[in-house]
Phi, psi and omega in degrees: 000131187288159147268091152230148187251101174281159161280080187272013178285350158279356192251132172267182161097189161281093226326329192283325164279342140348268168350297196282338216259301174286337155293315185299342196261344186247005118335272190306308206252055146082005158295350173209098183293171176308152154092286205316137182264128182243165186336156168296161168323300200274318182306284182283005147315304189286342165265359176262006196041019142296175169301162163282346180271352179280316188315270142017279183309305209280292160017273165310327169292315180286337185285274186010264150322348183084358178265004173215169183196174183178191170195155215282131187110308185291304186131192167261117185214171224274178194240137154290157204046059158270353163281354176251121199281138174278159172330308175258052176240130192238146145059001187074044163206143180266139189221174196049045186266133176329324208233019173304133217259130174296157192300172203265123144307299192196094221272118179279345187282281171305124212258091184284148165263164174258156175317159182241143191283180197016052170274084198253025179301314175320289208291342197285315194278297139357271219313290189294338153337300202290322192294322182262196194258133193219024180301317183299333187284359192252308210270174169321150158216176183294166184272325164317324179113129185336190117327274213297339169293325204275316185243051139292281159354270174336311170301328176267338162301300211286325152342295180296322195113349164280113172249124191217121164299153196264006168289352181232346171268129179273131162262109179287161156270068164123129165298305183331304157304343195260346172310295172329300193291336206283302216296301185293339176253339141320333191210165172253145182312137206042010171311160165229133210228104199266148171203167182272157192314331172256132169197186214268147202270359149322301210254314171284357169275349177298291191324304157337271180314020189191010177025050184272162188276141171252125170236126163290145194233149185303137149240168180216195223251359188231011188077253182274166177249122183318299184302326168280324161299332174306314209265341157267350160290357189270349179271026183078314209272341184298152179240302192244166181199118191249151259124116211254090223250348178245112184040072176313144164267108021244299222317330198080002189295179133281112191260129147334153147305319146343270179281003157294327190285306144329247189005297188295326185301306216268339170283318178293304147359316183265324198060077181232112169263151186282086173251121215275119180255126176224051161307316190240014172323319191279342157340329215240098179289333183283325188303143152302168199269133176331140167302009132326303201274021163240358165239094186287351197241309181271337174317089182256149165245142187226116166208175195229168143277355180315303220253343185259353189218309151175118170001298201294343179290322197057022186234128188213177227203115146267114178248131193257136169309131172339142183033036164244032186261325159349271206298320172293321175280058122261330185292316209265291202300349186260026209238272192233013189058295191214162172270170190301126160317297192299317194289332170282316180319320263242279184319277170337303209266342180284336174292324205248357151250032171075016173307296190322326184289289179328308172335290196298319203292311173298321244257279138031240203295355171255017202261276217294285174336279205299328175284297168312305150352289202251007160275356188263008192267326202229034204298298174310312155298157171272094181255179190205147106224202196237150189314329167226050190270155185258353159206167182224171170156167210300097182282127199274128142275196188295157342278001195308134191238159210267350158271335141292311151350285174317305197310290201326292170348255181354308130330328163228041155081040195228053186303142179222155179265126166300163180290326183312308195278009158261320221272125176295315280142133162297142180264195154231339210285163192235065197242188153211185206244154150219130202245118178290343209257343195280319142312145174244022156232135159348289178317315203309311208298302186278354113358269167338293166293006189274294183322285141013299199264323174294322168254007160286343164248051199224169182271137156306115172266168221300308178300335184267019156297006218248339202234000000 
């Protein structure tokens, strides 16, 4: 296998086509001959520091194109005569080509919520702002985040089922950010950081950035297994443990109360603290009260407003153990100083006149709609989710690989994420996730899953062996 490393720092644009765009280019000009065989997905994800699915793509783009080729077990490797560009190659792209990729139906990857129609609270909320004196939302605040913000929080937590003084919770920019901030005051460069073996691809791009060690842990249909954290806290060396335990990123499970409460026991045991993302919680009228509230000393909790009230707020709510607020609010101030003021008022006053709640409602039932969809588009499959989950998944039969899968989806203009861009550690298993929330109309979504469900009964063809 060659060790190649392309050079993207001059190409704009997306990464995977980047990718593909830089094999071609060391291609033509004889850096990479017929016959060479190149990296795997996860090898080369991990030195350009992307995802395996950027990889994934720009792969399948380059199959496209005619410059690789491959077969399943041998690997990926350059094609003869792939320097010589075919005719109806324009611009880095091939076109009126048998396998030329259909116009995009729907993008499947990304786990967006969709809009809700006449939704004007934004405009509504502008309106009444504009009447007031807001000078304080322009200057420095604590990094930690205004008072009236923090318990704001408290309410929208107390919600989750978390009762927490708002005195122990930091107002994030973003769950994303608050993962960071968790990571960073918590854990050191070669630290080791437990998760479950799939887990959101997110929390392993931090981990890059901040070169923490990663180990994945054994799941079942109910999420992480007590007994496999037990048995890696005992190997000393874990500091943390991330974790999704309400509608897991990508299965969609549920962790019981029976085993949070086992978990939290075996982190306090341990001193292994605990970081619970609980981003799709509110999904679930039903979940038990977050794994936080069984660990008192080790419990950190993370969740956003993104997916229950809307992206664009960017505010999301770290609650922390008692006389622990320090090392996060240094984290935050040494990150971004503070999350937007205007944007948490924002949040705040929609929590505390009951916007949010409404949110959550719609948020809910088109949640619940889309699940139906698809169980009934993909019925016939082995799909998973959770009833009112914002993505669900579609476990591959034989012969199908789940990167190839991806490839094809795409082609015909339905890109879906492979499991390689969850799985900590190689897998066997062959599924991919599909995010529901991302068409913003229904008709868009089933479509799309029409697609799905046809080409999951359909054979792998001979060429998509390749990727």
């Amino acid at each position: 296998m060659t060790i190649w490393h392309p050079n993207l720092s001059q190409r704009q644009g997306p990464r995977y086509l980047a990718i593909a765009e830089a094999l071609a280019a060391d291609i033509t000009a004889g850096r990479l001959s017929a016959g060479t065989r190149l990296p795997t997905h996860r090898d080369l994800a991990d030195r350009l520091g992307v995802t395996v699915g950027t990889v994934t793509r720009a792969y399948g783009e380059a199959a496209r194109r005619g410059l690789i080729g491959g077969e399943v077990g041998r690997g990926t490797y350059v094609r003869e005569h792939a320097g010589t560009l075919p005719r109806n190659f324009h611009h880095g792209t091939v076109i009126d080509t048998p396998r030329e990729q259909s116009e995009p139906i729907a993008d499947l990857r990304l786990n967006f919520v969709a809009p809700i129609p006449g939704d004007d609270n934004l405009n509504r909320m502008l309106v009444t702002l504009a009447g007031e004196q807001l000078d304080a939302l322009l200057q420095y605040q604590p990094p930690q985040g205004m008072p009236e913000h923090r318990v704001a929080a408290a309410i929208w937590l107390q919600r989750a089922g978390l009762a927490v003084d708002a005195g122990r919770i930091l107002v994030t920019a973003g769950a994303q950010h608050g993962m960071a901030v968790a990571l960073a005051a918590l854990l050191q460069p070669g630290d080791l950081l437990l998760t479950e073996a799939l887990t959101f691809p997110g929390v392993r791009s931090i981990a890059r950035l901040l070169q923490l060690r990663l180990q994945g842990l054994a799941m079942d249909a109910e999420g992480l297994l007590p007994d496999a954290f037990e048995s890696a806290c005992r190997q000393g060396s874990a500091k943390a443990v991330y974790c999704i335990p309400s509608i897991q990123n990508p299965t969609g499970s549920v962790m019981p109360a029976a085993r949070r409460q086992a978990i939290a026991e075996i982190a306090e045991r341990h001193g292994v603290a605990i970081i619970e993302d609980d981003v799709y919680g509110f999904l679930d009228e039903a979940a038990p009260p977050p794994l936080a509230s069984y660990a008192p000393t080790q419990g950190h909790y993370v969740t956003n407003l993104s997916k229950s009230i809307a992206p664009g707020l960017r505010v999301g709510y770290l609650a922390v153990p008692p006389g622990r607020v320090e090392p996060f609010r240094s984290a935050i101030q040494a990150t971004i100083w503070m999350a937007t003021p205007l944007a948490a008022e924002i949040a705040a006053r929609w929590i505390r006149d009951g916007t949010g709640v409404w949110y959550v409602e719609q948020r809910r039932k088109e949640a619940r709609e889309r699940q139906i969809l698809a169980r009934r588009l993909l019925g016939n499959r082995d799909y998973r989710a959770h009833p009112s989950s914002l993505h669900g998944w579609l476990r591959l039969p034989e012969p199908w690989r789940a990167e190839d899968f991806a490839t094809a989806a795409q082609e015909r203009g339905v890109p879906v994420t492979p499991i390689s861009a969850f799985a900590v550690a190689r897998t066997r298993e062959q599924a991919v996730r599909l995010a529901l929330g991302a068409p913003r109309e229904q008709a868009q979504l089933a479509k799309a899953l029409a697609v799905i469900g046809e080409l999951a009964a359909a054979e792998p063809q001979p060429y998509l062996a390749v990727v």
